[in-house]
C-alpha positions in Angstrom: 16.0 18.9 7.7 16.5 15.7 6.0 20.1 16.1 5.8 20.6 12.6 7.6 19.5 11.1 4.3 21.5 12.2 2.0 24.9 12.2 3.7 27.7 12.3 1.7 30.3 9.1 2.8 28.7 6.6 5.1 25.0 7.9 4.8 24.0 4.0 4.9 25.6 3.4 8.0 24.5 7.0 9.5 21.1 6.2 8.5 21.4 3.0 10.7 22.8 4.2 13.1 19.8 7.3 13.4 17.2 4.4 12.6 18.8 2.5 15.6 18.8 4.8 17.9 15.8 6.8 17.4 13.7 3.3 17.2 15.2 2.3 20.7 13.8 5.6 22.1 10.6 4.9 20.7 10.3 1.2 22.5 11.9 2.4 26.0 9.2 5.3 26.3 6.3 2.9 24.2 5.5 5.5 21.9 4.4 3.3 19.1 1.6 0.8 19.2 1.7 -2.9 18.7 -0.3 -2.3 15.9 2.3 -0.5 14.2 4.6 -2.8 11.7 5.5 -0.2 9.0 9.9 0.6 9.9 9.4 -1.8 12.8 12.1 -4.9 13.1 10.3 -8.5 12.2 7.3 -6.1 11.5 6.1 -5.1 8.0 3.0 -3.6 6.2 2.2 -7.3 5.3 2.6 -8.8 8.7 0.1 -6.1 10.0 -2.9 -8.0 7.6 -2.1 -10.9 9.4 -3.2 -9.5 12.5 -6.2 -8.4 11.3 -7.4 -10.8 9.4 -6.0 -14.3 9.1 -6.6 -17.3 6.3 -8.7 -19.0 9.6 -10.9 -16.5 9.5 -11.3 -16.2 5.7 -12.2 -19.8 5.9 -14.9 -19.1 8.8 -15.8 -16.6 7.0 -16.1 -18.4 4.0 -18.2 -21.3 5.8 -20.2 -19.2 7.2 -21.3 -17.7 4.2 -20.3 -14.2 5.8 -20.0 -11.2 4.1 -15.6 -10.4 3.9 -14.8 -7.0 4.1 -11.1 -6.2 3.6 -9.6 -2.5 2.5 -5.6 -2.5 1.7 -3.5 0.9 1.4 0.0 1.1 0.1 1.6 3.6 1.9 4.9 3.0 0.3 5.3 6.5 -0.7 3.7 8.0 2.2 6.6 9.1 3.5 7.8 11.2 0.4 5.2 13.5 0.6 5.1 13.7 4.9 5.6 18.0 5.0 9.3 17.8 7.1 8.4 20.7 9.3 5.6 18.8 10.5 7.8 15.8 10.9 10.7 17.9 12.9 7.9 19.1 15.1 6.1 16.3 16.1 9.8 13.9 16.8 10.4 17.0 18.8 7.4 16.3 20.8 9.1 12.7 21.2 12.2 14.2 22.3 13.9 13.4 19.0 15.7 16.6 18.0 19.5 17.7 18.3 22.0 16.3 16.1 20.0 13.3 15.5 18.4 15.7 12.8 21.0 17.1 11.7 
């Protein structure tokens, strides 16, 4: 079902064009959370720590003598390994399906 990746031609453009459109469905109907920056425009996994847990509050922390706490994942190659039929099934459950997938 990954076809959409590996176009033969204009698979960049394609792929942008999917990415596009399937995003926009995804903010019209909210369907991911703000806290969500992974694919997301302006977004990214290192604009997500930032959110969490900024330099003030290092420095607080810091000050404070606190105990720190941070865990970081690198999903990077989540998305190689996400089983597709489980993918197909839940974008269907977002009303993602038709040509879009094909």
């Amino acid at each position: 079902m990954a076809r959409c990746c590996y176009a033969t031609g204009h698979s960049a453009t394609a792929r942008h064009i999917v990415y596009s459109q399937i995003m926009d469905h995804f903010k019209a109907y909210r369907i991911l959370h703000e806290a969500q920056h992974g694919f997301r425009k302006d977004r990214s996994c290192e604009s997500q720590l930032t959110c969490i847990l900024t330099t003030h509050d290092l420095a607080k922390g810091f000050d404070e003598k606190s105990q720190i706490d941070a865990l970081l994942l690198d999903f990077s190659k989540a998305f190689d390994k996400v089983p597709h039929r489980r993918l197909v099934y839940k974008l269907d459950r977002y009303e993602v399906r038709g040509q879009t997938l094909m």
